[in-house]
Backbone as a printed PyTorch tensor [residue, N CA C, xyz], in Angstrom:
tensor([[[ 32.2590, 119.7490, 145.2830],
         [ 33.6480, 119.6230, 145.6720],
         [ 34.0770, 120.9400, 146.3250]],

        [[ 34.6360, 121.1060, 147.6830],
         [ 35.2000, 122.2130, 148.1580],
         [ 36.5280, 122.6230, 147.4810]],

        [[ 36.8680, 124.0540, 147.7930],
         [ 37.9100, 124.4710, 147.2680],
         [ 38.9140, 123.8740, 147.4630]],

        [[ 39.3470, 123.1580, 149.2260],
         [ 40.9200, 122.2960, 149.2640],
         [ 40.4170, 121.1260, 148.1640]],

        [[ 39.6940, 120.4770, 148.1600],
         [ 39.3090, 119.2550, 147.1720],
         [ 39.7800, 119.5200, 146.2020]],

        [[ 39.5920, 121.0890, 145.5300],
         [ 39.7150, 120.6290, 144.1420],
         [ 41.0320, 120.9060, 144.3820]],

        [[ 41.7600, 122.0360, 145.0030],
         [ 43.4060, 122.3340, 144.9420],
         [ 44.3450, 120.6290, 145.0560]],

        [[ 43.7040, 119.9790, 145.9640],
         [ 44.4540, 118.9240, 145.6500],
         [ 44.0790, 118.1430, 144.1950]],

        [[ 42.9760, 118.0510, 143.9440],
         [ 43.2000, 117.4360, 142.7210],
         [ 43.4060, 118.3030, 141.6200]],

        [[ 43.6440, 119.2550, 141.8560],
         [ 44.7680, 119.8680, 140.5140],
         [ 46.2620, 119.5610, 140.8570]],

        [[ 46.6200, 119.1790, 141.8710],
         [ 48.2760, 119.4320, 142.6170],
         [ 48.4650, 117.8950, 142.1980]],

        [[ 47.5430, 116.8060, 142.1330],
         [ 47.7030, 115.3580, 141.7010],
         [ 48.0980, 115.5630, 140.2030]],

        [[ 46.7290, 116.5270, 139.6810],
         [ 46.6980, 115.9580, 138.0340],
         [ 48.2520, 116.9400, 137.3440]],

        [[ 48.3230, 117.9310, 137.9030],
         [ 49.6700, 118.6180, 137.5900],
         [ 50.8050, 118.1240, 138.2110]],

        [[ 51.1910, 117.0570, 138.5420],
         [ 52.5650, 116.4260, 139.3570],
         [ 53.6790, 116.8650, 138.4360]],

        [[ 54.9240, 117.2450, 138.8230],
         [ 55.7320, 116.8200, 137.9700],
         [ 56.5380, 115.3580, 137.6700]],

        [[ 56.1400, 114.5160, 138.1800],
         [ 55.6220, 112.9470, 138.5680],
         [ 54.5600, 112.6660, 138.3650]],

        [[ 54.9260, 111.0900, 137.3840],
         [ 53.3220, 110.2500, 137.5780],
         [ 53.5070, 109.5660, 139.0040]],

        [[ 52.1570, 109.9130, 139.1100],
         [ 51.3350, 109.5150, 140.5770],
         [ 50.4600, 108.3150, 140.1490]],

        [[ 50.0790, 107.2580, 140.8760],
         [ 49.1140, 106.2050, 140.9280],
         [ 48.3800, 105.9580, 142.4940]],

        [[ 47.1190, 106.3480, 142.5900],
         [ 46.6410, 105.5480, 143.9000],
         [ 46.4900, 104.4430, 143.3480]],

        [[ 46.4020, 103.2330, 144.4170],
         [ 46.4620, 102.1100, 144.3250],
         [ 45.5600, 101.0220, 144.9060]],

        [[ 45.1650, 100.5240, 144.7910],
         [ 44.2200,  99.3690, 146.2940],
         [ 44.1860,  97.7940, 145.5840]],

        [[ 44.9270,  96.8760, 146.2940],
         [ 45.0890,  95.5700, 146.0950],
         [ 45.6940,  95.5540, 144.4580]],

        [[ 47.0740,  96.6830, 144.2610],
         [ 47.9810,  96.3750, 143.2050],
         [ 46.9200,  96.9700, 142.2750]],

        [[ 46.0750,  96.9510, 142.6520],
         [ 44.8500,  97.5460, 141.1290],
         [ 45.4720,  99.4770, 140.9750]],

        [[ 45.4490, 100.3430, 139.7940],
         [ 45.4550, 101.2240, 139.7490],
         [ 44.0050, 101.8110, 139.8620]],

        [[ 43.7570, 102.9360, 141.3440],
         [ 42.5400, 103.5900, 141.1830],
         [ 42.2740, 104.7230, 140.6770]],

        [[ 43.4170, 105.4710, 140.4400],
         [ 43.7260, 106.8770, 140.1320],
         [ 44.9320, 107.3280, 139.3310]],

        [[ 44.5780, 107.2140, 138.2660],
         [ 46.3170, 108.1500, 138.2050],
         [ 46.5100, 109.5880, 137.2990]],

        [[ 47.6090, 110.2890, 137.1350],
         [ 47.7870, 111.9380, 136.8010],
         [ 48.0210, 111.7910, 135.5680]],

        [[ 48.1370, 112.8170, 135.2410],
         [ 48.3880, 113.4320, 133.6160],
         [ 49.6270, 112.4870, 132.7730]],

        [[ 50.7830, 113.1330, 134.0320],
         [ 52.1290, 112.6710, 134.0900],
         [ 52.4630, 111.1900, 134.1180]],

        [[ 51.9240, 110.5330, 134.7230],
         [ 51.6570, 108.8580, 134.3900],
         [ 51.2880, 108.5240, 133.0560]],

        [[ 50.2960, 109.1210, 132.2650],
         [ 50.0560, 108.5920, 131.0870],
         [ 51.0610, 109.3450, 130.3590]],

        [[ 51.7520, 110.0640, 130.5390],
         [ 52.4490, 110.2980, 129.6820],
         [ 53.3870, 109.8470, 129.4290]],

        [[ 53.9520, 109.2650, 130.9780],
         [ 55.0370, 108.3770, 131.1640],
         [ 54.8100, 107.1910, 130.2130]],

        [[ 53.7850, 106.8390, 130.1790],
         [ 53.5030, 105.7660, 129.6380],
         [ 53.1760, 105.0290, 128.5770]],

        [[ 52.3260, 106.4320, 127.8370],
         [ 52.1830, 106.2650, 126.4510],
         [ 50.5190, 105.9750, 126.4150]],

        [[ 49.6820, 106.1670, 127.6430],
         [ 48.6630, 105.3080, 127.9310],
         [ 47.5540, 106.3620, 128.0890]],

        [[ 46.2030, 106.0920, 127.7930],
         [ 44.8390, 106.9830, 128.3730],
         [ 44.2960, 106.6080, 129.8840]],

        [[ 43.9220, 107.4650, 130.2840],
         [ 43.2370, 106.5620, 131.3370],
         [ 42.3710, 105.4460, 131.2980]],

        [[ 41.6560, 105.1410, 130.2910],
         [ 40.9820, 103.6940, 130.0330],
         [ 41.7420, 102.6740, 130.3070]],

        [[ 43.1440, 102.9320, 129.7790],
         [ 44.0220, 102.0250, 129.5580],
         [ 44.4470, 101.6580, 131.1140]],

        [[ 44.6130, 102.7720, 131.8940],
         [ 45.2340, 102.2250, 132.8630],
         [ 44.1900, 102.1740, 134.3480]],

        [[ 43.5570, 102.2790, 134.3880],
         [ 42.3640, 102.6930, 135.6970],
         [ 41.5550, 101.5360, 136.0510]],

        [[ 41.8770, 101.2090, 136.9440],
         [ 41.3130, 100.0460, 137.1390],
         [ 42.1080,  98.5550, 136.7090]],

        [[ 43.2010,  98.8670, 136.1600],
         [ 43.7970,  97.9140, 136.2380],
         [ 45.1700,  97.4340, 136.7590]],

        [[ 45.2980,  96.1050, 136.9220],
         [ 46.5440,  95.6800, 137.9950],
         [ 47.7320,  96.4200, 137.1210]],

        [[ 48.3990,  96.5740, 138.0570],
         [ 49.9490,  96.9690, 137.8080],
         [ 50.6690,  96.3050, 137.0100]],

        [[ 50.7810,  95.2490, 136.8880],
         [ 51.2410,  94.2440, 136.2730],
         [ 51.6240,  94.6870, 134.4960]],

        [[ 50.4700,  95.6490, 133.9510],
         [ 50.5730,  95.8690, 132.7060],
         [ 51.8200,  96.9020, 132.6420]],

        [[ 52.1790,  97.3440, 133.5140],
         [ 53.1900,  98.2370, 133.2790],
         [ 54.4980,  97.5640, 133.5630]],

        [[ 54.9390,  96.2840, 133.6990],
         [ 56.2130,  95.2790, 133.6690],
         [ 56.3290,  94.6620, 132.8810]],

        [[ 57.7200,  94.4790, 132.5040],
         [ 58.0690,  93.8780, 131.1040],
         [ 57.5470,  92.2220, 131.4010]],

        [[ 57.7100,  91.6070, 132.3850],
         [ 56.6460,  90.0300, 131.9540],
         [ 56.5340,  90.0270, 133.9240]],

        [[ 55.7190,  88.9870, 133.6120],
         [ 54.2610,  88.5560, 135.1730],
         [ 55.3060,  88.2750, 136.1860]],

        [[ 56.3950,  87.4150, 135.6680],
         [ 57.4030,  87.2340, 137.3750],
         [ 57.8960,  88.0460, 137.5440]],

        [[ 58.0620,  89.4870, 136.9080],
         [ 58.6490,  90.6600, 137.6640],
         [ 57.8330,  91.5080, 138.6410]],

        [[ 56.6880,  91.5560, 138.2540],
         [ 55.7270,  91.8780, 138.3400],
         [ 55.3820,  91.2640, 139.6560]],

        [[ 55.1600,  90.1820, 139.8220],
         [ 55.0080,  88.7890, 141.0860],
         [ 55.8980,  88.7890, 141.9660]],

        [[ 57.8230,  89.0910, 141.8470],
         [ 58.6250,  88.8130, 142.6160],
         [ 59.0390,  90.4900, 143.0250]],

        [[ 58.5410,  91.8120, 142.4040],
         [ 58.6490,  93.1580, 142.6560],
         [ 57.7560,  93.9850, 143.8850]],

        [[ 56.6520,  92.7310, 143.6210],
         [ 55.2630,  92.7370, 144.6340],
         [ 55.7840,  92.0620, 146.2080]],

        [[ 56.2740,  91.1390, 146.2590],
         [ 57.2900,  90.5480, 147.6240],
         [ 58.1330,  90.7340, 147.7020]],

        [[ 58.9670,  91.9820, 146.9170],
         [ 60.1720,  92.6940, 147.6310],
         [ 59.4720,  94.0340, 148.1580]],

        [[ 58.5700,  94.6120, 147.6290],
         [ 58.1560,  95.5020, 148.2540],
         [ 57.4190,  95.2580, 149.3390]],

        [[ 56.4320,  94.5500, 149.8930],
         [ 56.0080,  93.6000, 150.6520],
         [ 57.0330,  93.7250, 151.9450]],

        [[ 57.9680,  92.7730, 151.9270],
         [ 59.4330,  92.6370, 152.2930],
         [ 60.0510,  93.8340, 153.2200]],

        [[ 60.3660,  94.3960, 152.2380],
         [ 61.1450,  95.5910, 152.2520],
         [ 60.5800,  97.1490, 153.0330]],

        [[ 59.1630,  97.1910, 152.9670],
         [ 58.5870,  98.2150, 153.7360],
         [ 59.2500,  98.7240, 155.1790]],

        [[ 59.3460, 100.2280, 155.2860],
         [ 60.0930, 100.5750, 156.4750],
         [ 58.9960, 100.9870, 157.4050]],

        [[ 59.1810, 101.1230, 158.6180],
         [ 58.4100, 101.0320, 159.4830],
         [ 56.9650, 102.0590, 159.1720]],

        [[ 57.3700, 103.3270, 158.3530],
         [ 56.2240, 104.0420, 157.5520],
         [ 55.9480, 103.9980, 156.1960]],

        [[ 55.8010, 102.2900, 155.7990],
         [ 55.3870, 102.1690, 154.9190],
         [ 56.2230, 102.3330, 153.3690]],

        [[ 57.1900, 103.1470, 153.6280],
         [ 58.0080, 103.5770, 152.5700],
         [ 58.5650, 102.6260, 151.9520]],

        [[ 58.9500, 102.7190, 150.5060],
         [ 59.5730, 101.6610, 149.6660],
         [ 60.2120, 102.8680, 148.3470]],

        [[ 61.5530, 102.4270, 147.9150],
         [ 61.7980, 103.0080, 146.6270],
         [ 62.7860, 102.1500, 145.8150]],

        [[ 62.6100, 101.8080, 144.4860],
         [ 63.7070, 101.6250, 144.0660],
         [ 63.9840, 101.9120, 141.9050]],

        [[ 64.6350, 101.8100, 141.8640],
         [ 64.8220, 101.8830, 140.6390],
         [ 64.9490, 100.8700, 139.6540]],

        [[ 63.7990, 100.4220, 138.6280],
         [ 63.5910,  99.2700, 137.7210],
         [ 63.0060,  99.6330, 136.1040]],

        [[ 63.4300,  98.6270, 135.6410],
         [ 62.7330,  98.3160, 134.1440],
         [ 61.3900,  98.0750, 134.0030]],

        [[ 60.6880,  98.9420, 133.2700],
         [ 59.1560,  99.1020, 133.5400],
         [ 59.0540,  99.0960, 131.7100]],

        [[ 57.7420,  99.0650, 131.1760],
         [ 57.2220,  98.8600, 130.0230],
         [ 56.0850,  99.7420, 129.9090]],

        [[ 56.2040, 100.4680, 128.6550],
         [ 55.0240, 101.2880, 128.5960],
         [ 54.3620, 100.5360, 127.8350]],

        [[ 52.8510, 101.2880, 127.9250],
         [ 51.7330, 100.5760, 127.1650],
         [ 52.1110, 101.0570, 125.7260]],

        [[ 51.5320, 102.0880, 125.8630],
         [ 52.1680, 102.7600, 124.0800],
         [ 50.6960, 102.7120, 123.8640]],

        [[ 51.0730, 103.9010, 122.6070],
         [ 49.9370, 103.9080, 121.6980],
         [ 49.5580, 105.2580, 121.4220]],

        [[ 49.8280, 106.1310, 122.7560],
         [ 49.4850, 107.5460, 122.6390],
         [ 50.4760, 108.7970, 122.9060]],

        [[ 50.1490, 109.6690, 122.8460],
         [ 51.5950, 110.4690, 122.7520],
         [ 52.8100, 109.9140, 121.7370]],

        [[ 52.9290, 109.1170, 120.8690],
         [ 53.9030, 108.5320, 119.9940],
         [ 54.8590, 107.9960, 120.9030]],

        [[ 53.9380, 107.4330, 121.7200],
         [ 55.1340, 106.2980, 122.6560],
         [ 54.8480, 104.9220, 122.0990]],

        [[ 55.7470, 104.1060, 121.7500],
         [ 55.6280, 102.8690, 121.1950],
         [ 55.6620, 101.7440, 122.2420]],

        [[ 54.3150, 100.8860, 122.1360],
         [ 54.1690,  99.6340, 123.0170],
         [ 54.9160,  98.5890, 123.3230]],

        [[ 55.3010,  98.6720, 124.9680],
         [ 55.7680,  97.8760, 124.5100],
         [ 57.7470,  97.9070, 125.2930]],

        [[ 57.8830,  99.1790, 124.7290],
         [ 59.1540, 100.0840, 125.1230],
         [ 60.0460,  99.4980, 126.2340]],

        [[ 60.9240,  99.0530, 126.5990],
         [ 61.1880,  98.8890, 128.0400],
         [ 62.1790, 100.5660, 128.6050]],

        [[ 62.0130, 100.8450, 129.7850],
         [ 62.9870, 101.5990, 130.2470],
         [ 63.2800, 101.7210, 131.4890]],

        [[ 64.4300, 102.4830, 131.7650],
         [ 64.4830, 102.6750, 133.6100],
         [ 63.9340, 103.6300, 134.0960]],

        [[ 63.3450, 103.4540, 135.4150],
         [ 62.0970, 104.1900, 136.1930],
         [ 62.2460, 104.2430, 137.1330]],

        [[ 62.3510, 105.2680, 137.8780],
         [ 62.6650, 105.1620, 139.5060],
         [ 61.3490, 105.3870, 139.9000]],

        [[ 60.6630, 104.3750, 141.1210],
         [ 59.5290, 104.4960, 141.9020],
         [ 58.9190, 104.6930, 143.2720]],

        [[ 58.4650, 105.2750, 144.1470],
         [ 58.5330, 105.5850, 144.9890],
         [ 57.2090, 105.5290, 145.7130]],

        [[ 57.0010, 105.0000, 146.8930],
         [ 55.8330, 104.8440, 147.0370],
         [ 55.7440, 104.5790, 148.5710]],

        [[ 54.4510, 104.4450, 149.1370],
         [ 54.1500, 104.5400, 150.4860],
         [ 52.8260, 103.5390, 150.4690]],

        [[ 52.8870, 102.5290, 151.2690],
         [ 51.4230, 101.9320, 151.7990],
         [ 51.1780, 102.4960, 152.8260]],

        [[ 49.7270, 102.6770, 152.7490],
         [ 49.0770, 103.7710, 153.6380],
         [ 48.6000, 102.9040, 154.9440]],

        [[ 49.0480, 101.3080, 154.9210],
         [ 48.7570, 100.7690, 156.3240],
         [ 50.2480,  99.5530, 156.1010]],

        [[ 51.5150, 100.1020, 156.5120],
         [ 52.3470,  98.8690, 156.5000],
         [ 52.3920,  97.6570, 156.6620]],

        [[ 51.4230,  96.9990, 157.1690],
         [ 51.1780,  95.7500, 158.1270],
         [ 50.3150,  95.6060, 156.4210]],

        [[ 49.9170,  96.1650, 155.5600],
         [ 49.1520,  95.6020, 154.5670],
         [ 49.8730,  96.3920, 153.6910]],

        [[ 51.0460,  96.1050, 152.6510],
         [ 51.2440,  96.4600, 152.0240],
         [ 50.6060,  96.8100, 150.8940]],

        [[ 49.7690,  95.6890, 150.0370],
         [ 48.9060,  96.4160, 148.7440],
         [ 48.0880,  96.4260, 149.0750]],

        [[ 47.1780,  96.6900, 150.1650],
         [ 45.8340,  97.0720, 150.4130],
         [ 45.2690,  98.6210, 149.9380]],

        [[ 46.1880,  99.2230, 150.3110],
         [ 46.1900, 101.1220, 149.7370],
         [ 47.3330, 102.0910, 149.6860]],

        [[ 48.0100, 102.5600, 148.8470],
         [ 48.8310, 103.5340, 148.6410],
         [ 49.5230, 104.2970, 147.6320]],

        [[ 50.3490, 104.8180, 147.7450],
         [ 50.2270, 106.2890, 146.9110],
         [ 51.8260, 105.9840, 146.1100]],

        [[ 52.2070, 105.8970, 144.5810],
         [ 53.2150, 105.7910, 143.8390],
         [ 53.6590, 106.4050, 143.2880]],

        [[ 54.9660, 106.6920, 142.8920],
         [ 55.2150, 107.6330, 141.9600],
         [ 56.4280, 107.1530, 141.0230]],

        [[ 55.9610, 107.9370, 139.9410],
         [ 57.2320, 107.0510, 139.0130],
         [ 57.8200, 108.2840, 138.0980]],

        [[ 59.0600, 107.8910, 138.0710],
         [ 60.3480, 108.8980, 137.6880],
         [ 60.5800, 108.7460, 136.1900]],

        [[ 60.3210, 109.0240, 134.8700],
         [ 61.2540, 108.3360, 133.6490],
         [ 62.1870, 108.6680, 133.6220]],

        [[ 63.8550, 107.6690, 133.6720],
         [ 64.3350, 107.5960, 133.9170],
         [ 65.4120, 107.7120, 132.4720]],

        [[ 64.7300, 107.8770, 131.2760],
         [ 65.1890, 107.1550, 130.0290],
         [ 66.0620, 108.3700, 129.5380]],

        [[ 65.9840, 109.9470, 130.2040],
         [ 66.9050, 110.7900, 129.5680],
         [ 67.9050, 110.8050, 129.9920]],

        [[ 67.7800, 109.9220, 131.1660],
         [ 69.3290, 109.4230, 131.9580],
         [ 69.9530, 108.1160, 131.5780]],

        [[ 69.0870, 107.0540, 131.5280],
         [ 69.8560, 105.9450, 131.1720],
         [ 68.9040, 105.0760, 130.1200]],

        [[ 69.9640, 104.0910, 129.7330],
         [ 69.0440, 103.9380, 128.1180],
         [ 69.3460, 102.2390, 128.3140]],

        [[ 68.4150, 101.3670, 128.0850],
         [ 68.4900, 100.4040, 128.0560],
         [ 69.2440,  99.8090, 126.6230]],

        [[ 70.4760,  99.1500, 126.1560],
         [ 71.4560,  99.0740, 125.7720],
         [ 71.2470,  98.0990, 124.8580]],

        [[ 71.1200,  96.7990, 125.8520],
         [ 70.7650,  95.8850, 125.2560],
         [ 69.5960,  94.7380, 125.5550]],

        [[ 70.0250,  93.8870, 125.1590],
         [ 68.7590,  93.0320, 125.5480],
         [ 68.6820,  92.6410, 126.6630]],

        [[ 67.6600,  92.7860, 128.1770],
         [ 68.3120,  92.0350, 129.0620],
         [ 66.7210,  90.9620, 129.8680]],

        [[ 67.2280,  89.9560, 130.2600],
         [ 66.2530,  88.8910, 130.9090],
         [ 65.6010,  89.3710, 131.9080]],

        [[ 64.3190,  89.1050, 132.3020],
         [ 63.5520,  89.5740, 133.4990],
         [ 65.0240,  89.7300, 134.6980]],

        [[ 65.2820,  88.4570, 135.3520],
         [ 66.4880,  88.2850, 136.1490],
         [ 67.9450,  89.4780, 135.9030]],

        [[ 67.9420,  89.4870, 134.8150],
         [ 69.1870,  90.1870, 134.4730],
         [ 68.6040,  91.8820, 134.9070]],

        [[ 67.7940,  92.1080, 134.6350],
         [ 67.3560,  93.8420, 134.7660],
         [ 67.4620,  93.8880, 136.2520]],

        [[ 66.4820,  92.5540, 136.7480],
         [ 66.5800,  93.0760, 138.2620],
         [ 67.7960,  93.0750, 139.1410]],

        [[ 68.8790,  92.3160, 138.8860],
         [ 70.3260,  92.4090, 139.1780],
         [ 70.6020,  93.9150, 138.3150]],

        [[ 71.0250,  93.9190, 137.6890],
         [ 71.3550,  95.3300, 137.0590],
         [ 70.5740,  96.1970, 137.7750]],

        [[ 69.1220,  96.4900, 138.0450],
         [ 68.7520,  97.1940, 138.7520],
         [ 69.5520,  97.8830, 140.4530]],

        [[ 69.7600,  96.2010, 141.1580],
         [ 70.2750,  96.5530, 142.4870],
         [ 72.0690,  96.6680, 141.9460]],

        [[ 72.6170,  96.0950, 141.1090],
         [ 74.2000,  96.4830, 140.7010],
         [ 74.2260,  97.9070, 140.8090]],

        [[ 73.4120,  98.6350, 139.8870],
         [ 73.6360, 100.2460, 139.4620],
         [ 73.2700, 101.1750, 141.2130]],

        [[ 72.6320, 100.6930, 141.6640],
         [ 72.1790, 101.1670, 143.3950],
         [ 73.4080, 100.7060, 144.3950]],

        [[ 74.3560, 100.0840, 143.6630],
         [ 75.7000,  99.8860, 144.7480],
         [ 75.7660,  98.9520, 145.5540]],

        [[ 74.9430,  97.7490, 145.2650],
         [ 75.0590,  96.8200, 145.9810],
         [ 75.6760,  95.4770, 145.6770]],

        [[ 76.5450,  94.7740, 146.3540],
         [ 77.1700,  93.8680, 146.1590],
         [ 76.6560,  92.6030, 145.9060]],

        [[ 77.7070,  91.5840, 145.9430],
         [ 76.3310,  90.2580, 145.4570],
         [ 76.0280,  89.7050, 146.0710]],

        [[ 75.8380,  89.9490, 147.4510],
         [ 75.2530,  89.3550, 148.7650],
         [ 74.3750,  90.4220, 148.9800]],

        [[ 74.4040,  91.5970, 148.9220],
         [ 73.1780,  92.3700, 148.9800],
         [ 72.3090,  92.1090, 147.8670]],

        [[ 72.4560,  92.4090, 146.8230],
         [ 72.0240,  92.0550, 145.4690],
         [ 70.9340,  90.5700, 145.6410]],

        [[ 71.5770,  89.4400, 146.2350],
         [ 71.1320,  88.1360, 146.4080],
         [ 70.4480,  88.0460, 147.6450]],

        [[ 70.4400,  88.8970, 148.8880],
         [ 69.5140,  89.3430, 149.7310],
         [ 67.9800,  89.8600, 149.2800]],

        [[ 68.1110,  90.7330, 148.5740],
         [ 66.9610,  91.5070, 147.7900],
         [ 66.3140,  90.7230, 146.8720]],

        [[ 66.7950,  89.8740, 146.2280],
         [ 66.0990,  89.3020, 145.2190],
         [ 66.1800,  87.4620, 145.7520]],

        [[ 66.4360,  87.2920, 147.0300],
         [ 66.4770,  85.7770, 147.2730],
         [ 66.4250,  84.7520, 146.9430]],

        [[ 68.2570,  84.9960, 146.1650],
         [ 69.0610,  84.2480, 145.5790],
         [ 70.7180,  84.1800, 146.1580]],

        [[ 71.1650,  83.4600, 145.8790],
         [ 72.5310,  83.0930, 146.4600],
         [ 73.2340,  84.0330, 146.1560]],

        [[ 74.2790,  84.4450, 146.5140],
         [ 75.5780,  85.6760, 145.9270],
         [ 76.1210,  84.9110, 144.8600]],

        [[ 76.3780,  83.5170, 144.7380],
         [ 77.2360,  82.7530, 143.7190],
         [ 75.8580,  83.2130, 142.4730]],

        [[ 74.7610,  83.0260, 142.2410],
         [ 74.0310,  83.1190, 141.3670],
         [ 74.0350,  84.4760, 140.6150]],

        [[ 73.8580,  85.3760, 141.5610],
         [ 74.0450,  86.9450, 141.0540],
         [ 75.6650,  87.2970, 140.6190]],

        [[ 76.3040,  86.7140, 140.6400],
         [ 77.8820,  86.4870, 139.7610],
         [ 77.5350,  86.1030, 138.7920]],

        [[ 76.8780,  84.9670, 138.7040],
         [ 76.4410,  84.3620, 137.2980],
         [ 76.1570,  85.7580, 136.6800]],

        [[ 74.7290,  86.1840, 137.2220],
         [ 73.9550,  87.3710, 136.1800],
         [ 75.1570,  88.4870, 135.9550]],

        [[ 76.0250,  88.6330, 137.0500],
         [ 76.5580,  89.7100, 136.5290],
         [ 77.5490,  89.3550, 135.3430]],

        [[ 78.0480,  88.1750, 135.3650],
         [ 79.0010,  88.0660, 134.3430],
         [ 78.3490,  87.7590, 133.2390]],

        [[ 77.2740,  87.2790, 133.1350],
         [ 76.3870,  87.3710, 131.7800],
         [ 76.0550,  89.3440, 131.2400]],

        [[ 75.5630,  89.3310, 132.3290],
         [ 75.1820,  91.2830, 132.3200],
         [ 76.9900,  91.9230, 131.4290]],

        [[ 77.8640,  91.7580, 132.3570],
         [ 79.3680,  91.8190, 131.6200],
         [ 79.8000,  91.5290, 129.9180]],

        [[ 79.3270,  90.3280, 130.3560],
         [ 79.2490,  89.9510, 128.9510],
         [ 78.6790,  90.7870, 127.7160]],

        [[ 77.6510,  90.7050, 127.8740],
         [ 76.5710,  91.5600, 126.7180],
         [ 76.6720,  92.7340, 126.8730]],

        [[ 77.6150,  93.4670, 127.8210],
         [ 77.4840,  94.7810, 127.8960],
         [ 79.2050,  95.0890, 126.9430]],

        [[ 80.0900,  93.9360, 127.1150],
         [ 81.3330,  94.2740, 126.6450],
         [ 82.3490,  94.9930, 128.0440]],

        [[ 81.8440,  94.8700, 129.1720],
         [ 82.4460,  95.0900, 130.3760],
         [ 83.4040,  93.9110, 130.6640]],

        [[ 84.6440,  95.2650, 131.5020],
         [ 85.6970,  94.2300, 131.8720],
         [ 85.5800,  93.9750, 133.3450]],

        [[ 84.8790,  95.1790, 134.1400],
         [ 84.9100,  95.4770, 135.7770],
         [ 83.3530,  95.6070, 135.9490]],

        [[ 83.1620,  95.4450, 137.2580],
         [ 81.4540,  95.7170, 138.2470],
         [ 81.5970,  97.3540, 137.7070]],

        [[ 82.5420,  98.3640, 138.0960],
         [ 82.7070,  99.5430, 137.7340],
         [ 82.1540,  99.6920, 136.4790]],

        [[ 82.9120,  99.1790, 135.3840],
         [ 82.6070,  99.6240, 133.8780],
         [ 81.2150,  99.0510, 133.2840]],

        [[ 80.9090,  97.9900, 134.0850],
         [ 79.3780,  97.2310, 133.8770],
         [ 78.0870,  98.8730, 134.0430]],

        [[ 78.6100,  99.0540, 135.3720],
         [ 77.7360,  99.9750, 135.8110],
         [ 77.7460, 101.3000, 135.2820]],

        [[ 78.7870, 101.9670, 134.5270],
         [ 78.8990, 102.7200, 133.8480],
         [ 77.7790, 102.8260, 132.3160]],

        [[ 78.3520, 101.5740, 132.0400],
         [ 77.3710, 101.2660, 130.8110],
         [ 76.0380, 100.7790, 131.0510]],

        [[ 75.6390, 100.6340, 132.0150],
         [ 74.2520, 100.6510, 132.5560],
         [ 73.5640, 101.8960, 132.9260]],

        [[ 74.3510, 103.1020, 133.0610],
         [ 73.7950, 104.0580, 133.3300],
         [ 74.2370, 104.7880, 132.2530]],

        [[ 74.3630, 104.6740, 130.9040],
         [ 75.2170, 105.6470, 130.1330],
         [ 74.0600, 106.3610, 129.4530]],

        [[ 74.0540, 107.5350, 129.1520],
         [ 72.5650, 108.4660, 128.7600],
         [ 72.6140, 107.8130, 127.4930]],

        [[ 71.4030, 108.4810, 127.1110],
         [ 71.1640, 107.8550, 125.5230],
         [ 71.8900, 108.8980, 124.5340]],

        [[ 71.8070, 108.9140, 122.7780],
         [ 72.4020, 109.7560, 121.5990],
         [ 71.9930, 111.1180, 121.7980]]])
């Protein structure tokens, strides 16, 4: 291994971000900072689909064709979601749900999961998942807390604006919100 070789792979394994390379959604690589995020060894996560890190398979399935979707002309994609750690190590418990901001680049746009580079934010010393919420419900709450209305909201997740009213007034509901304002407040409120 030459000297730039290894400087980059110390600059990967020291991120202050978990990092994931990627190829066909499979994880090929990932940093220190990822498993820690996660609660996970590398056994646990190397070589396997992404999928294990979402709270259930249609988020996982419908997160994969918004990013897909959504790619900007260099590949870029970011957004902020409910992710699930594995648990088990570092005294992270399996299982966990929390918010995660992710960020990522396919390294050929025209092929979104063919190859590229991720990164994921824990998000949990900022906001604390509250209460209980449905695959559907996180991902509305997800684009609510990002400022988007319910025609944007129902753009992104391709569903009607009347439907994402539904979620939000359920989201309202269980949160004890009277306004979109105070919803979103308590969606982002830090933890004890």
């Amino acid at each position: 291994m030459t000297a730039a070789a290894a400087d980059y792979r110390v600059a990967f394994e020291l991120a202050p971000v978990g990092l994931v390379l990627s190829r066909e959604r499979l994880m090929v690589d990932v940093n220190r900072e990822l498993l820690r995020i996660f609660g996970a060894e590398r056994d646990d996560l190397v070589g396997r689909s992404f999928e294990i890190l979402y709270p259930s398979a249609d988020e996982f399935a419908r997160t994969g064709e918004r990013i897909a979707a959504r790619l900007d002309a260099d590949g870029r994609y970011a957004d902020e979601r409910v992710m699930r750690r594995v648990g088990g190590h570092g005294g992270v418990a399996a299982g966990e749900l929390f918010w995660c901001h992710v960020s990522g680049r396919a390294l050929d746009p025209a092929r979104p999961h063919a190859s590229g580079i991720w990164a994921f934010e824990d998000l949990s010393a900022q906001r604390v998942l509250s209460v209980q919420l449905t695959p559907r419900e996180r991902e509305v709450a997800a684009l609510l807390v990002q400022g988007l209305t319910s025609k944007g909201v129902g753009r992104q997740l391709g569903i009607s604006p009347r439907t994402v009213d539904v979620y939000r007034a359920r989201l309202m509901k269980k949160t004890g919100s009277a306004t979109t304002p105070e919803l979103v407040t308590k969606l982002l409120q830090r933890g004890p």
